[in-house]
N, C-alpha and C positions, 0 to 999 in steps of 0.2 A: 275378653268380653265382647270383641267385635263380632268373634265367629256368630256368638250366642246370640247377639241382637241381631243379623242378619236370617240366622235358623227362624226366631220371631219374623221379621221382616219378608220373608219368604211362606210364611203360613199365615200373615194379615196384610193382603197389599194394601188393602184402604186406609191402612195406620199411616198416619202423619205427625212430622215431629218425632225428637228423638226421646227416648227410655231411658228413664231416668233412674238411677239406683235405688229408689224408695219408690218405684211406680208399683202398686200391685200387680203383679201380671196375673191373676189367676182372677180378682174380681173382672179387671178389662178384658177375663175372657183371651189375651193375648197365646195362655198357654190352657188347652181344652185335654180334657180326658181321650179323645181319641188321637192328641198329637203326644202323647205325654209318654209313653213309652221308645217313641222315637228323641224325644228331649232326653232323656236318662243315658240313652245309647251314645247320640254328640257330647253329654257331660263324660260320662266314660271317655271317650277317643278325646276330647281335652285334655281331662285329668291325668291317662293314663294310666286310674285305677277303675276298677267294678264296685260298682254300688250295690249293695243291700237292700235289696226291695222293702224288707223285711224290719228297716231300721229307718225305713224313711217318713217323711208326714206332710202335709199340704204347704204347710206356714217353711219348711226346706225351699220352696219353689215360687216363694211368692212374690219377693224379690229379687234383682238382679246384683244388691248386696247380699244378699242373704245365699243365694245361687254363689257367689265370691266366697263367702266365708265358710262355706259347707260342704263345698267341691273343689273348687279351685285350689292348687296349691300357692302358698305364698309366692307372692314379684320381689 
């Protein structure tokens, strides 16, 4: 999760304070339609699997839990 908050933290300098696993990122705007196919691409090379454009939906990305349980493999 750190890579992930950092990817955020480098497309919002002005953000202060840390992200919290129930923050919305998509109402805070943290994660925007024009960064968002670059976000899919770092969860990929995370993951180390390909995602499914196809199978995906807004509320997948809204949180940083939710990002954990939908992409991330199990710790």
């Amino acid at each position: 999760m750190d890579e992930i908050r950092e990817w955020i933290r480098s497309r919002n300098p002005s953000l202060t304070g840390d992200i919290g696993e129930d923050d919305d990122l998509i109402e805070a705007r943290l994660i925007d339609s024009l960064d968002f196919l670059d976000f899919v691409y770092l969860l990929e090379e995370i993951s180390g699997s390909p995602i499914d454009l196809q199978q995906l939906s807004v509320d997948d990305f809204r949180t940083l839990g939710r990002i954990r349980k939908r992409f991330l493999p199990a710790e």
